[in-house]
C-alpha positions in Angstrom: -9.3 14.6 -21.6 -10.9 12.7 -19.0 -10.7 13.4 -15.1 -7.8 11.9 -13.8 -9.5 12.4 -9.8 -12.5 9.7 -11.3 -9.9 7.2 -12.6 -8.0 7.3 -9.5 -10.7 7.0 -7.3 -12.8 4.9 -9.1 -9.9 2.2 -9.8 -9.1 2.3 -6.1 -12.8 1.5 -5.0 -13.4 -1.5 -7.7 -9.9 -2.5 -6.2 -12.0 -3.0 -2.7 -10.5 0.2 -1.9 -6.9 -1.2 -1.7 -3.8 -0.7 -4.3 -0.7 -2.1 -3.6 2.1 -0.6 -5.7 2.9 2.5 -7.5 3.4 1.0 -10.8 0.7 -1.7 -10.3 -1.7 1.6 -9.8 -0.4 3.4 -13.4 -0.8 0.4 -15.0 -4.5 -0.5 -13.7 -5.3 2.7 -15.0 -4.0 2.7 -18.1 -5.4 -0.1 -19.3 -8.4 0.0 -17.8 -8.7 3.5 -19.5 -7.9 2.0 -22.7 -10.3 -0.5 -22.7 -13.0 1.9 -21.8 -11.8 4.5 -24.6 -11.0 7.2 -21.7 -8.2 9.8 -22.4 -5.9 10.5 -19.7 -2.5 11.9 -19.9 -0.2 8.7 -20.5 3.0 8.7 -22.0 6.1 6.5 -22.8 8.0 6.3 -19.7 10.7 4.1 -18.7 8.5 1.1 -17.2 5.9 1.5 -19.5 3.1 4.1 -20.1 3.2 6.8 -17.6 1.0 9.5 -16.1 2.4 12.3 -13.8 -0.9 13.6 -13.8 -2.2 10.1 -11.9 1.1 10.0 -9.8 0.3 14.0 -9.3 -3.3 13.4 -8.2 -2.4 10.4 -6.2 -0.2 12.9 -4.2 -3.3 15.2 -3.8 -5.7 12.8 -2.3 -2.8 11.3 0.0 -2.2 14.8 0.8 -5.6 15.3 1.6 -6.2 12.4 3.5 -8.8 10.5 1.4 -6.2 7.9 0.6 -3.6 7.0 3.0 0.1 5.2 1.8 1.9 3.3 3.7 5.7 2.5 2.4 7.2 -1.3 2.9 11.5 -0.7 1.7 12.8 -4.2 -0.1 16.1 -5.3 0.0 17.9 -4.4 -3.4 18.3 -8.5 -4.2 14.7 -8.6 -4.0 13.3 -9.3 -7.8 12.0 -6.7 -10.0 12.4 -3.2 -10.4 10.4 -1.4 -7.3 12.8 -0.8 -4.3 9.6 0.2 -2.0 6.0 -0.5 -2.6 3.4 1.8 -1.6 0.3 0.8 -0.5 -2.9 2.8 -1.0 -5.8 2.6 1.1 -9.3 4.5 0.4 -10.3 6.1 3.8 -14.2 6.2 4.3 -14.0 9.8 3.0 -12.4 8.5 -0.3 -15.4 6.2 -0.6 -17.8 8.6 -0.3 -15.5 10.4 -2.9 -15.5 7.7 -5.3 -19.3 7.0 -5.0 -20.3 10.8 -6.1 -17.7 10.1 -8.9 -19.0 7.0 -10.2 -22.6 8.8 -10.4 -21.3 10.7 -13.1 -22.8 11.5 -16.2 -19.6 12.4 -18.4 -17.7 9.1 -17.4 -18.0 5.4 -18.3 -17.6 4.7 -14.7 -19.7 1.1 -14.6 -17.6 0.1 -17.8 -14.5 1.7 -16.1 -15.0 -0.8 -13.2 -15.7 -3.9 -14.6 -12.3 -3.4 -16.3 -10.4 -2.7 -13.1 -12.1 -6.2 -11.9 -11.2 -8.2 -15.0 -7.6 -6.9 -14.8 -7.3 -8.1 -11.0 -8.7 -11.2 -12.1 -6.2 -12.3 -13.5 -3.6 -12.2 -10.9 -1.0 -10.5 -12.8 1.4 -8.7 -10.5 3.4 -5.0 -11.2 5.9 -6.7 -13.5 3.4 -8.1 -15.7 1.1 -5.3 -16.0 4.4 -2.9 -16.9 4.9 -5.5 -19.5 1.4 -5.4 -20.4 1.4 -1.7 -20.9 4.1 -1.6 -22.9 2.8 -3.7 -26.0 -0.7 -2.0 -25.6 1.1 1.0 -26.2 3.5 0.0 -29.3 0.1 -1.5 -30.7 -1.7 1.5 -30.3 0.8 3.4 -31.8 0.7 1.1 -35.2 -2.1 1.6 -37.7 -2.5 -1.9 -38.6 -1.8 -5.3 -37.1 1.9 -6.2 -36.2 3.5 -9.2 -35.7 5.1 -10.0 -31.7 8.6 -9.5 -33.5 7.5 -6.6 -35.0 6.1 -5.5 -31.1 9.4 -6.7 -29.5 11.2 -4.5 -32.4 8.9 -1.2 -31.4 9.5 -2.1 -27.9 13.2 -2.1 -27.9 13.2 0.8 -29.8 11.8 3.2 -27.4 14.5 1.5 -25.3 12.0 -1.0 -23.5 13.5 -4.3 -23.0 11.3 -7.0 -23.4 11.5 -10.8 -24.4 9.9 -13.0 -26.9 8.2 -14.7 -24.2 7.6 -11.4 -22.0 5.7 -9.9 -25.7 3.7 -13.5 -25.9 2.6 -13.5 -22.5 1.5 -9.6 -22.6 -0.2 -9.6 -25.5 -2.2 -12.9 -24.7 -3.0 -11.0 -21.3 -4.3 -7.9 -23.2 -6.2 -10.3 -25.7 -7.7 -11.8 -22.3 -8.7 -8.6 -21.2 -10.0 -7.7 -24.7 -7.2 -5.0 -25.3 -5.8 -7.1 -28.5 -7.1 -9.8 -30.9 -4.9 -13.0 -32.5 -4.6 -12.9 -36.2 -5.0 -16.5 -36.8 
């Protein structure tokens, strides 16, 4: 298994140093993990793939005041499922952090970046990451290539809830960021 401390940091400093959102955070991660074949300690989770070990080592560094979080509360009418958004900041320490990690050896940490970019690059917000997340996962879980019914059907079965158009618009986002491929 990979070193959850690298991904963190690393993700954070090809972010410019700035995450805004929890979820937005486990998701950049994850699939910038998966496209760079790193293992880290994801599972199925309610919003999608989950890692208490990120979440865990997110708490560390904030902890340790290489990152600093701020909290912003949202009104419960507000759209979407996050009532507050945190928002992670590298201090100069964490840069200096992230800099020994990305001279690593033992981790694709160029590779790991450029995927944390192209994510960002394509503007998707929390919601649409989550959604992301979720198909990766069903299709990684599936020996062979499946159908987006056939995803949706996966999906709702580990009691994610997900449209025909929210499995369309994920999977051509993960086929953008070279996580899937169209069967033509």
């Amino acid at each position: 298994m990979h070193d959850v401390r690298t991904a963190v940091l690393l993700a954070l400093q090809a972010a410019g140093g700035e995450v805004v959102g929890r979820t937005f955070l486990q998701k950049l991660v994850y699939l910038a993990g998966a496209k760079t074949g790193l293992v880290l300690p994801y599972g199925p989770d309610r919003y999608g793939p989950y890692s208490p070990g990120v979440a865990a080592e997110v708490d560390r560094l904030v902890e340790a005041g290489i990152l600093m979080e701020s909290v912003d509360r949202f009104p419960s009418e507000t759209g979407g499922f996050e009532r507050r958004r945190h928002k992670y900041v590298l201090g100069p320490e964490g840069h200096a952090l992230a800099d020994q990690h990305m001279a690593r050896t033992d981790f694709p940490g160029d590779a790991y970046a450029a995927q944390v970019r192209n994510v960002l690059a394509t503007g998707c917000d929390y919601r649409q990451l989550s959604l992301a997340a979720k198909v990766h996962w069903v299709l990684s879980e599936n020996d062979g290539p499946i159908t987006l019914e056939q995803a949706q059907q996966e999906a709702t079965r580990r009691n994610w809830t997900l449209t025909s158009k929210d499995v369309a618009g994920a999977a051509g986002l993960l086929v953008a960021l070279g996580l899937a491929h169209r069967r033509d």
